[in-house]
Backbone as CSV, one residue per row, in Angstrom:
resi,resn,N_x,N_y,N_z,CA_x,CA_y,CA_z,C_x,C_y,C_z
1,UNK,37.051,116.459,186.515,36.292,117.707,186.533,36.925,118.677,185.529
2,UNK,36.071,119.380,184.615,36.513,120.077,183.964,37.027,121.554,183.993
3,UNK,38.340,121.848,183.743,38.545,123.117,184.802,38.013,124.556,183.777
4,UNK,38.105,125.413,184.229,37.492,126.628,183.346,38.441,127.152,182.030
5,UNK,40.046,126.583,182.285,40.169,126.829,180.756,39.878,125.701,180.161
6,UNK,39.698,124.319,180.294,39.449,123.397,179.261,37.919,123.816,178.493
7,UNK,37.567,124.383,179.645,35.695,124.684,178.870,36.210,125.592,178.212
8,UNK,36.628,127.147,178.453,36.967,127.649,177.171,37.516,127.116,176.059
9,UNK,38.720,126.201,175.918,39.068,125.823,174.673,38.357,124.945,173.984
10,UNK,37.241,124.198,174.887,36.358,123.191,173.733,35.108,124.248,173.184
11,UNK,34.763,125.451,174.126,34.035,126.199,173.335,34.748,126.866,172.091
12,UNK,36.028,127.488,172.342,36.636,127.894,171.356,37.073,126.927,169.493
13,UNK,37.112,125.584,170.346,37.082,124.320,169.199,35.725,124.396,168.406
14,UNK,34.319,124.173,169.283,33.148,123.774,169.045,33.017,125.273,167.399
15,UNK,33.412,126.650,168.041,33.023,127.795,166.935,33.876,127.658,165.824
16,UNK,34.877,126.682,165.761,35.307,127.024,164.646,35.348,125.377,163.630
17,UNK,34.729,124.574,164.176,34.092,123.658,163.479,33.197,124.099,162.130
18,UNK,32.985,124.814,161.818,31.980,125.256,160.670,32.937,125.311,159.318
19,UNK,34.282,125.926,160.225,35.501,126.392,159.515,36.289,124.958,158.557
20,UNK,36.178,124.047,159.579,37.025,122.563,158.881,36.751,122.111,157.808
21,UNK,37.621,121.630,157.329,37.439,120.888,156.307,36.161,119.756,156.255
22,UNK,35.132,119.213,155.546,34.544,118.075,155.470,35.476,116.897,155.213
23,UNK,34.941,115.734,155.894,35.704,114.562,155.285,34.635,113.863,154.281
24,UNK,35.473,114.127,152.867,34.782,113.449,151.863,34.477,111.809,151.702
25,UNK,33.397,111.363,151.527,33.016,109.874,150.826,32.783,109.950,149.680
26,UNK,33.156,108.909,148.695,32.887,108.185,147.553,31.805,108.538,147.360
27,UNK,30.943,108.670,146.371,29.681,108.143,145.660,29.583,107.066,145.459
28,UNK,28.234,106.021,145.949,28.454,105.003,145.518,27.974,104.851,143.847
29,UNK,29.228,104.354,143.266,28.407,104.023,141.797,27.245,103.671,141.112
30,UNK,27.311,104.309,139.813,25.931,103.508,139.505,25.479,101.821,139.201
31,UNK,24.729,101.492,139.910,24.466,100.181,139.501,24.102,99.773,138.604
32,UNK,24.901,98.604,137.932,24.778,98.163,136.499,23.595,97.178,136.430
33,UNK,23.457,96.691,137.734,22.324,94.988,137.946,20.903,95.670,137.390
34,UNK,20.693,94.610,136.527,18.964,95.149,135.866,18.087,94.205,136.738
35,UNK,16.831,93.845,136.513,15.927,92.752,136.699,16.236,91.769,136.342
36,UNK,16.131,90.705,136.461,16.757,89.825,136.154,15.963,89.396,135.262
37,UNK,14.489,89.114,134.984,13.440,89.398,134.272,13.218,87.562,133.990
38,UNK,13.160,86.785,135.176,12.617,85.938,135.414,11.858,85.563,136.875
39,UNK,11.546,84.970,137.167,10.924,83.895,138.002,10.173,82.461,138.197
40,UNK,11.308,81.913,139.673,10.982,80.704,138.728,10.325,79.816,140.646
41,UNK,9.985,79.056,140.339,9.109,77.740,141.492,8.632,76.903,141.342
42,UNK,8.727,76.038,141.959,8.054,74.288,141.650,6.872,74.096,141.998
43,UNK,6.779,73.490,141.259,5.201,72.778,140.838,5.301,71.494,140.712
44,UNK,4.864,70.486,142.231,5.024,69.378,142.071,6.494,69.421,141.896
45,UNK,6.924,68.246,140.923,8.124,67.814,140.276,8.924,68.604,139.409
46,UNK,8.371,69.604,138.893,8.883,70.417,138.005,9.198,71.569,138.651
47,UNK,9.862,72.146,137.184,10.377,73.714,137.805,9.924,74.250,136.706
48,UNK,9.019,75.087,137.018,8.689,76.239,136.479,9.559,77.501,136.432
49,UNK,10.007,78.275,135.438,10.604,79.823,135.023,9.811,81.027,134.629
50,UNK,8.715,81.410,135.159,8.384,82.315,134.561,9.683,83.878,133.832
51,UNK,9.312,83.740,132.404,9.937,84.668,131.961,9.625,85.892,131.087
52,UNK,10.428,86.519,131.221,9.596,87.923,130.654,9.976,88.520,129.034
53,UNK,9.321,88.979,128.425,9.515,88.989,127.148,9.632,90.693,126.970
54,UNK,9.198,91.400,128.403,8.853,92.548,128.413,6.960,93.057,128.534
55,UNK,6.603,94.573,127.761,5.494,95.108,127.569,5.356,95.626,126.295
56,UNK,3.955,95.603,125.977,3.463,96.221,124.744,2.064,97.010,125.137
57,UNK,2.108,98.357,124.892,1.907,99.561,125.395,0.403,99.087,124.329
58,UNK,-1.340,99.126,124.928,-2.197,98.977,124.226,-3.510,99.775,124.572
59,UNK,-3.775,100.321,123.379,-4.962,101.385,123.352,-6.439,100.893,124.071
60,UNK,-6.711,100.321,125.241,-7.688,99.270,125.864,-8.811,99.648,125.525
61,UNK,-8.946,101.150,125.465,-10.125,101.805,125.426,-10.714,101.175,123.906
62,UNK,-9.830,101.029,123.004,-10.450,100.224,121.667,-10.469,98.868,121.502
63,UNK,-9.778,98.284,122.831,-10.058,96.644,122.742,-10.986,96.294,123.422
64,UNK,-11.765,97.005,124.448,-12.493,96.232,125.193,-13.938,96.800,124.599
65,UNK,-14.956,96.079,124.777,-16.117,96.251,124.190,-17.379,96.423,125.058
66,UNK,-18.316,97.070,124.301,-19.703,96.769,125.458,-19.691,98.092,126.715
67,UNK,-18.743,98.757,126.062,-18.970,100.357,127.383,-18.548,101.316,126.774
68,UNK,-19.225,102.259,126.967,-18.496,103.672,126.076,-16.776,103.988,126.786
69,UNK,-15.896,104.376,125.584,-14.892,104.554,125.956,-14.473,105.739,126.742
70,UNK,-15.556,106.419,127.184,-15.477,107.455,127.478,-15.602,106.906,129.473
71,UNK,-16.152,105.953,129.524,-16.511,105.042,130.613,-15.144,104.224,131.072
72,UNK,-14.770,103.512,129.994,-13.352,102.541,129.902,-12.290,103.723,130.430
73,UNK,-12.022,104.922,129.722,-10.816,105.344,130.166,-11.272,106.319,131.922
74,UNK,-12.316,106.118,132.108,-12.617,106.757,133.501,-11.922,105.882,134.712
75,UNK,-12.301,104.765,134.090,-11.562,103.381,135.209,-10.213,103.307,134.947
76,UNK,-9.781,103.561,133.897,-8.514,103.189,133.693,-7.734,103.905,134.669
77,UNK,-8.124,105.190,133.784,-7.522,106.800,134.878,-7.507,106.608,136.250
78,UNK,-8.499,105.542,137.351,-8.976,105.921,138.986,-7.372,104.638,139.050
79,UNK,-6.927,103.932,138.255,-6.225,103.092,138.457,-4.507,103.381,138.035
80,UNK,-4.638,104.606,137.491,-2.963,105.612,136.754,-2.818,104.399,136.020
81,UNK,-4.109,104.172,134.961,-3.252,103.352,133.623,-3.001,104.273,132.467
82,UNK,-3.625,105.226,132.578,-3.182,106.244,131.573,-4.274,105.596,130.055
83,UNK,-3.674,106.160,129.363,-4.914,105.868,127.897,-4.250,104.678,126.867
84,UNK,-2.980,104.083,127.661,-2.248,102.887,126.781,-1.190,101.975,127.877
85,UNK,-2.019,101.390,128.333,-1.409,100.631,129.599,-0.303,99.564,128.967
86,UNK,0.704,99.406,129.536,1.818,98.535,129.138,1.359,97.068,129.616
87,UNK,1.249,96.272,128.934,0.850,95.196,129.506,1.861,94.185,129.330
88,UNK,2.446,92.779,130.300,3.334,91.910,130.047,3.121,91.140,128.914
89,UNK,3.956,90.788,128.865,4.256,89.967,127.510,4.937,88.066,128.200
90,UNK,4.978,87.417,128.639,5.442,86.718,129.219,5.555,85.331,128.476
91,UNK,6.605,84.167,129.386,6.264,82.883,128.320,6.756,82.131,129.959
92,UNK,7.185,80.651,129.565,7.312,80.087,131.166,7.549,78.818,130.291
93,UNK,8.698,78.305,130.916,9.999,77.412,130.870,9.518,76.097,131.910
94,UNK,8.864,75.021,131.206,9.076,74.016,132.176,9.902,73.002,132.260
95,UNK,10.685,72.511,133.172,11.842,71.671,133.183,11.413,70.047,133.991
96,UNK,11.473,69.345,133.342,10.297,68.191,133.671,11.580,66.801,134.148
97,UNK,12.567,67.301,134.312,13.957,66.325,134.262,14.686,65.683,133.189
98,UNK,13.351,66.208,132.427,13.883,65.192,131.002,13.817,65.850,129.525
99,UNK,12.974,66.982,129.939,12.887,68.174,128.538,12.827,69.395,129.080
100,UNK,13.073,70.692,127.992,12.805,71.653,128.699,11.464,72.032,127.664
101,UNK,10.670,72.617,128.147,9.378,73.003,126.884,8.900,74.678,127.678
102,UNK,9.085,75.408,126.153,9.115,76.385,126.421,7.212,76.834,125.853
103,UNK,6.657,77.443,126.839,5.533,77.828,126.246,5.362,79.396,126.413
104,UNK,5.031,79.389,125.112,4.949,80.564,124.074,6.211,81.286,123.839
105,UNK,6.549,81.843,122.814,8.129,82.512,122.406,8.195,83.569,122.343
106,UNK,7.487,84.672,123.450,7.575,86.028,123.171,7.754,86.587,121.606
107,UNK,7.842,87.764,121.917,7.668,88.655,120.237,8.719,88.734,119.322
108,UNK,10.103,88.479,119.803,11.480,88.829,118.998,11.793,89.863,118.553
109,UNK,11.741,90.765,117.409,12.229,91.907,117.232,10.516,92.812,116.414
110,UNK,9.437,91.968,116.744,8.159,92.788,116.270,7.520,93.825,116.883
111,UNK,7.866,94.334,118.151,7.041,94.970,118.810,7.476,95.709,119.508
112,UNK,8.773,96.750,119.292,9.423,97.396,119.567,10.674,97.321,121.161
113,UNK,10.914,98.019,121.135,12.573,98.224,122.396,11.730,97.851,123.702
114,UNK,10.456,98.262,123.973,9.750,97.592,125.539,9.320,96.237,125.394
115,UNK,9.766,95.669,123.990,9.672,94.076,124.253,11.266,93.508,123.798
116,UNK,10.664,92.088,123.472,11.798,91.020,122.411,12.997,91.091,123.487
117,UNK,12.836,90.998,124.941,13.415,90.571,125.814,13.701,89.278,126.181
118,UNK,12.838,88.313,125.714,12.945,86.348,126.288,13.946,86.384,126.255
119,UNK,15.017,86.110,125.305,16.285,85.128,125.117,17.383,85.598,125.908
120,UNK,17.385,87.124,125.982,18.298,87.564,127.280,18.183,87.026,128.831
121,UNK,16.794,86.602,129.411,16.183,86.698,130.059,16.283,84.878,130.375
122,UNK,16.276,83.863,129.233,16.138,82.819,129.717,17.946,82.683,129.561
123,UNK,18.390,83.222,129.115,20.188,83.243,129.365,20.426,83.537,130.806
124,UNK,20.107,84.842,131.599,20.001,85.068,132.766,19.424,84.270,133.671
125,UNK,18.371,83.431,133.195,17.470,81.907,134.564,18.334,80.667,134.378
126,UNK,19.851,80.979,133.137,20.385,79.894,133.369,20.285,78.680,132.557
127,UNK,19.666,78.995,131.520,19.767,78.420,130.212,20.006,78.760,128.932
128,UNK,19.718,78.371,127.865,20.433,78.563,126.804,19.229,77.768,125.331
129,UNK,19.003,78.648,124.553,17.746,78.734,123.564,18.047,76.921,122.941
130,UNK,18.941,77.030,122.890,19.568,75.567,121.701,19.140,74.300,122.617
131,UNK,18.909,74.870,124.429,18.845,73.682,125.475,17.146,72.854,125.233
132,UNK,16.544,73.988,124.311,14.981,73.525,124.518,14.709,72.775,123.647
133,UNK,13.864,71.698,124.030,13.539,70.600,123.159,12.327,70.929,122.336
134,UNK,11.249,71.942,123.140,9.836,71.656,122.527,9.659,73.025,122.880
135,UNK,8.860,73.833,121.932,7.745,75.050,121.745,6.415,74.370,121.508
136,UNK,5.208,75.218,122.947,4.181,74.593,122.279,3.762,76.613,123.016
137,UNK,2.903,76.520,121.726,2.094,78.067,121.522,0.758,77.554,121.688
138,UNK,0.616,78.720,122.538,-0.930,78.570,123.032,-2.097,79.089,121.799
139,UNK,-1.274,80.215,120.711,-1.422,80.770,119.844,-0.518,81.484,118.817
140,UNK,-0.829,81.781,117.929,-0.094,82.619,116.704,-0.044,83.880,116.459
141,UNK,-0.436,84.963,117.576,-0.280,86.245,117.653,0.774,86.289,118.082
142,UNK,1.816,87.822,117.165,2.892,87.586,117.401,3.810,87.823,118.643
143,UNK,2.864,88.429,119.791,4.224,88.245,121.076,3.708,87.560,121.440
144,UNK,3.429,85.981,121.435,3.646,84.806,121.292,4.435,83.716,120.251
145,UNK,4.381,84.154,119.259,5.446,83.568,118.615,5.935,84.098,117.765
146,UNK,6.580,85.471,118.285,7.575,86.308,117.052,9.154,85.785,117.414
147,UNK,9.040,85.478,118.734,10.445,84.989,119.073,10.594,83.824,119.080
148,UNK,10.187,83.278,117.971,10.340,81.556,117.579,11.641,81.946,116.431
149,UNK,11.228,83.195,115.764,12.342,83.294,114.265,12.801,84.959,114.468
150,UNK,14.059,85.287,114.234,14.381,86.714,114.074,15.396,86.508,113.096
151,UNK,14.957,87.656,112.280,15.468,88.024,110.764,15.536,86.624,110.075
152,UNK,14.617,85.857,109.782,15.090,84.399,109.403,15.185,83.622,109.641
153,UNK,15.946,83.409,110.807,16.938,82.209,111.466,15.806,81.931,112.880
154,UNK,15.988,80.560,112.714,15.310,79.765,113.806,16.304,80.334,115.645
155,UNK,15.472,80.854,116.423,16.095,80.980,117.479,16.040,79.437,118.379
156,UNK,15.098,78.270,118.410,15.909,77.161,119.082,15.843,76.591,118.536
157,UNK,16.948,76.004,117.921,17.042,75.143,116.524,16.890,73.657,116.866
158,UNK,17.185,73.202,118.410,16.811,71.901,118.504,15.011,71.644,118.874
159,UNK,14.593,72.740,119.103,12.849,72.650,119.212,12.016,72.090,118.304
160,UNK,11.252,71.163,118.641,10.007,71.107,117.778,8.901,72.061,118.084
161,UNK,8.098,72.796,117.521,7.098,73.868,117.911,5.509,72.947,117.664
162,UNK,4.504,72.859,118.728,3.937,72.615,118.984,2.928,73.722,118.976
163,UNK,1.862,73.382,117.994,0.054,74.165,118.104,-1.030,73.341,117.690
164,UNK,-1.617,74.443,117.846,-3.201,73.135,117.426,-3.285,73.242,116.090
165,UNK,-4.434,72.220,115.538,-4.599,71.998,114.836,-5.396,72.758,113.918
166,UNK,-6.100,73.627,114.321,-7.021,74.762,114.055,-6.186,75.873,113.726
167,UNK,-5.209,76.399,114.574,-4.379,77.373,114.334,-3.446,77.656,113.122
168,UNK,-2.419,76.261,112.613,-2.074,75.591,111.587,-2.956,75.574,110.643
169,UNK,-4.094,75.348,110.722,-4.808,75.461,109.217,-5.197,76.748,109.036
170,UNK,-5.374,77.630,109.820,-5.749,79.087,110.080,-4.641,79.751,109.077
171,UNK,-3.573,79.748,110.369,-2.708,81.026,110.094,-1.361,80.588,108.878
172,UNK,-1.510,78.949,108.310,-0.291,78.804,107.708,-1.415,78.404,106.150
173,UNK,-2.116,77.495,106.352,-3.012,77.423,105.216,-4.346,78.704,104.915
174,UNK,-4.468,79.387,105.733,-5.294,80.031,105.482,-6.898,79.404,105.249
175,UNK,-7.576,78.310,106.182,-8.693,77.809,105.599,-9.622,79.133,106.524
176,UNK,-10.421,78.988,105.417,-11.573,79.858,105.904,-11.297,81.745,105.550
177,UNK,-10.097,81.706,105.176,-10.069,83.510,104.665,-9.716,83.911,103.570
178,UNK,-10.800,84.879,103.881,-11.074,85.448,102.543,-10.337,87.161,102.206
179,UNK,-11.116,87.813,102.536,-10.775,89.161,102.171,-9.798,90.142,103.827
180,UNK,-8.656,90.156,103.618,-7.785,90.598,104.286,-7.863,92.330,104.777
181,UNK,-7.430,92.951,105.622,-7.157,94.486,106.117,-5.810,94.347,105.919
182,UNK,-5.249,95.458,105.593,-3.699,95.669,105.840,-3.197,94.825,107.097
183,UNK,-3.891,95.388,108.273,-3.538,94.640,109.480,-3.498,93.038,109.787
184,UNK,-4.360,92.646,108.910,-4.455,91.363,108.762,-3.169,90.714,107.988
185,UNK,-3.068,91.057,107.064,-2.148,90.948,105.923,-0.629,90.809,106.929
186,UNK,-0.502,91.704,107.789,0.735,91.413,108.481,0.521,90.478,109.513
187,UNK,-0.540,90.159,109.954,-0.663,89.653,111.008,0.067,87.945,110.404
188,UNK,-0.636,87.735,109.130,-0.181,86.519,108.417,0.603,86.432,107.941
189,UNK,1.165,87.620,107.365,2.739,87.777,107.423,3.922,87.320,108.091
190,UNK,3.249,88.063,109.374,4.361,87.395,110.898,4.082,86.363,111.292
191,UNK,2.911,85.436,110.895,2.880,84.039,111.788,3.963,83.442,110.490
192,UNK,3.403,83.790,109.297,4.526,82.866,108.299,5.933,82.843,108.497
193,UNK,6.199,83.924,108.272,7.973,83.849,108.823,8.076,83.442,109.973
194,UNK,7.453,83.440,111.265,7.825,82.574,112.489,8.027,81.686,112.444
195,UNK,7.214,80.692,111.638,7.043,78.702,111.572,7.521,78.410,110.292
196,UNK,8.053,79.303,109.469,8.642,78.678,107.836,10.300,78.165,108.361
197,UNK,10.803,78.447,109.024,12.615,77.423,109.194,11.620,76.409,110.187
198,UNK,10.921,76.537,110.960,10.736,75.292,111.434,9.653,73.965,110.193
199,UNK,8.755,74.576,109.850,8.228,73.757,108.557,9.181,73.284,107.442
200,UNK,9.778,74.192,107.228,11.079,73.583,106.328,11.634,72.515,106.883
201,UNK,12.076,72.605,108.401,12.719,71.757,108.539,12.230,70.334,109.550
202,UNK,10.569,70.164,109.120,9.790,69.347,109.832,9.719,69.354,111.455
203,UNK,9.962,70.383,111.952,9.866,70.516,113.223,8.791,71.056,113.923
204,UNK,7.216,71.125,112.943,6.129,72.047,113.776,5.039,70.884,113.286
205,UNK,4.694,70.250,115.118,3.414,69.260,114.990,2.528,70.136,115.343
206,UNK,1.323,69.309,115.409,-0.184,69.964,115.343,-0.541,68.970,116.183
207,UNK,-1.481,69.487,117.094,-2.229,68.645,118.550,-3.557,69.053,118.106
208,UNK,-4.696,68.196,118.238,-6.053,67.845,118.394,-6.598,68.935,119.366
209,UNK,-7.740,69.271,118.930,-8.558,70.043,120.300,-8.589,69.151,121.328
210,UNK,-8.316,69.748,122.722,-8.278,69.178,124.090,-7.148,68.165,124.011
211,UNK,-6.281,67.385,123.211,-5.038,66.883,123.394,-4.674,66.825,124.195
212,UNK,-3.721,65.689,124.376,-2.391,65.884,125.046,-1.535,66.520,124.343
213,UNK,-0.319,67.249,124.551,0.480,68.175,123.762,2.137,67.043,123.997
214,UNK,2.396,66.816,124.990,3.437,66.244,125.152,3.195,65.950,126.752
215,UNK,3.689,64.542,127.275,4.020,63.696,128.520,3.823,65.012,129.665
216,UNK,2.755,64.647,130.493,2.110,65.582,131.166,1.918,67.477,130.863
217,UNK,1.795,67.643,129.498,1.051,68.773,129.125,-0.113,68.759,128.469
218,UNK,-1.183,69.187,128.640,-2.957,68.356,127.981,-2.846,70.031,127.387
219,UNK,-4.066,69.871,126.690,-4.180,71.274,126.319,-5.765,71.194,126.204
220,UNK,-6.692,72.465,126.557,-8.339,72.616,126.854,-8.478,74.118,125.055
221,UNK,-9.019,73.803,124.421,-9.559,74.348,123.699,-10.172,75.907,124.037
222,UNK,-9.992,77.009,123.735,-10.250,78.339,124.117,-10.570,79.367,122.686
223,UNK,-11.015,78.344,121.939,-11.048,79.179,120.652,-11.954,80.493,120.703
224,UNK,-11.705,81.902,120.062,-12.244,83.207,119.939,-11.327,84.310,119.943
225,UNK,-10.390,84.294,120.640,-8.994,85.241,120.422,-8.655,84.564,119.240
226,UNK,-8.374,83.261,118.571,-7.672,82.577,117.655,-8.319,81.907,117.398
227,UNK,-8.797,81.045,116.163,-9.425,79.818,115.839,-9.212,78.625,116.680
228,UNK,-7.901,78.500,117.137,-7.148,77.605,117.685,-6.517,77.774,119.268
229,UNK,-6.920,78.978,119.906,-6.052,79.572,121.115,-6.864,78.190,121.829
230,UNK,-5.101,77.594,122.755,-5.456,76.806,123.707,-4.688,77.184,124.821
231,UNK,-4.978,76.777,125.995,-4.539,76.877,127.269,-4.071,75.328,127.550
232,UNK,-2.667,75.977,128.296,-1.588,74.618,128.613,-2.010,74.034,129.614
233,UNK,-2.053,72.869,129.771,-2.141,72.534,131.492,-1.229,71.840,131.568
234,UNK,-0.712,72.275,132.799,0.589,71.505,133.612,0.290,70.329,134.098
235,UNK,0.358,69.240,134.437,-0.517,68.204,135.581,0.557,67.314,136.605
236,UNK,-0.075,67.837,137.450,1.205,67.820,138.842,0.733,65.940,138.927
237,UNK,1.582,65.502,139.539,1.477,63.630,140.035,0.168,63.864,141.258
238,UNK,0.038,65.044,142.199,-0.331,65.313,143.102,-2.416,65.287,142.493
239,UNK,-2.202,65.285,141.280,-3.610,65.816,141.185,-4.188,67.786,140.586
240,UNK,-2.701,68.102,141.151,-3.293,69.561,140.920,-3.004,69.828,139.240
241,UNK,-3.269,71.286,138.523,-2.910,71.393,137.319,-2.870,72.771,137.516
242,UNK,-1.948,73.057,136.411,-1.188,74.695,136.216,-1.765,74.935,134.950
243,UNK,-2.609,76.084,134.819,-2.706,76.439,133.256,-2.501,77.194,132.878
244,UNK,-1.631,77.420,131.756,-0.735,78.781,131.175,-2.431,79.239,130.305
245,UNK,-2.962,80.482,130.307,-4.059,80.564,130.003,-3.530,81.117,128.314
246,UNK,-2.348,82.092,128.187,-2.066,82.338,126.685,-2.079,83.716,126.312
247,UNK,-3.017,84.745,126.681,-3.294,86.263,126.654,-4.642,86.283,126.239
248,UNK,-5.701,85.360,126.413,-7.149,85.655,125.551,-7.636,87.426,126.309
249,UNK,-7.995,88.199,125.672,-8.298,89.593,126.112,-9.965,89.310,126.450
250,UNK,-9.902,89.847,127.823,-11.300,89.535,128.204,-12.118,90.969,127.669
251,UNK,-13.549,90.901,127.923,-13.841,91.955,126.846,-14.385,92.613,127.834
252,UNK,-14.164,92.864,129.141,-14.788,93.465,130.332,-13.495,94.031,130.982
253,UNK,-13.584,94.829,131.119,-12.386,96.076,131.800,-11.547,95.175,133.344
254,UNK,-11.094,94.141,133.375,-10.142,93.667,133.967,-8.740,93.943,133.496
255,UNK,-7.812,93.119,134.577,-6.433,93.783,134.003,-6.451,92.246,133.572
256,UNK,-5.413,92.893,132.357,-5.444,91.122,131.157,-4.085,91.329,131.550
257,UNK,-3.922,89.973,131.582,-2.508,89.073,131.949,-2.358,88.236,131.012
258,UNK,-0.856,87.953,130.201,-0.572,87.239,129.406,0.569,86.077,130.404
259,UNK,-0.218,84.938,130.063,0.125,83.603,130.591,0.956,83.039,129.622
């Protein structure tokens, strides 16, 4: 039982609590851990990596067609995309037990500081650029294959790079063009320096429309983004199939995903 001076002295304690000292804690530091800026899951037998190359920030309201833009950025806005939505940039690592084949090579150093992320990124899922046997590009726009070459130099030097056959005569022979835009002019610019250390050094085949690309990868023909844009298919033992679709931009106000 508490007698009447103990209650006074815990009231007398309780008023001058305001008075004490605090007992200080640490801050916890800042954390250094980024994204890791992969993901990866099996498919069938394989292992899939999805990896990230980053975003490239794009004016939609002038890519998509068939609606006033005044319409396009109304939807955009009900969705906080703002008037230049960042869109992924991505590529995906399949590991088959026996190769690694990397499809598509992100942008490399073309498309500013919110991209040319891959090679950090497939270092972080645990591999290493020199480990890949095969590049096959779904296409020749460059955050798809700007990060095949930076400043020159072949980034996987044991790769063979894999495209169609349409694309190759397109963007390295030029069949069929004629009169160029500035924009154009670079566009052929950057596919050339991407595939010139690998052409030099006989390492870039060409696959047939609808092909096989390499031991369970087929490829389905998607030409209109590219002369040559194809979509990968994975093909599980099971029957099922995975298809890396590539980035074709649909021309109807969906959100575009680069596969």
């Amino acid at each position: 039982m508490t007698t009447r001076r103990q209650a006074l002295g815990l009231l007398a304690a309780a008023a001058l609590l305001p008075l004490a000292p605090r007992i200080a804690f640490s801050a916890a530091p800042l954390s250094t851990v980024a994204n890791a800026g992969y993901y990866r899951f099996r498919f069938g037998k394989f292992e899939v990596t999805a990896l990230s190359d980053g975003t490239l920030a794009l004016p939609m309201t002038k890519i998509y067609q068939n609606e006033p833009e005044g319409e396009l950025q109304r939807r955009l806005d009900e969705n906080f995309l703002g008037k230049e939505p960042h869109l992924s940039i991505n590529a995906y690592l399949v590991n088959d037990g026996e190769r690694l084949v990397l499809i598509d090579a992100g942008s490399g150093s073309l498309l500013g500081i919110a991209a040319g992320k891959l090679l950090r990124h497939l270092t972080a899922s645990g591999y290493r650029a020199d480990q890949v046997d095969a590049v096959i590009l779904t296409h020749v726009h460059a955050d798809h294959s700007g990060g095949l070459t930076i400043d020159g130099k072949a980034q996987f030097p044991n790769a063979e790079i894999h495209l169609a056959e349409r694309e190759y005569r397109y963007w390295i022979e030029r069949e069929g063009v004629t009169a160029l835009t500035e924009a154009q002019k670079t566009d052929f610019q950057r596919a050339h320096d991407a595939l010139a250390p690998y052409i030099a050094a006989g390492k870039v085949k060409r696959f047939a429309d609808d092909a096989d690309v390499l031991p369970n990868l087929g490829s389905t023909l998607r030409a209109g983004h590219t002369p040559g844009h194809s979509a990968i298919v994975l093909k599980a033992d099971n029957g099922q199939r995975l298809v890396f679709w590539g980035g074709r931009h649909s021309r109807r106000l969906h959100p575009v995903r680069h596969a």
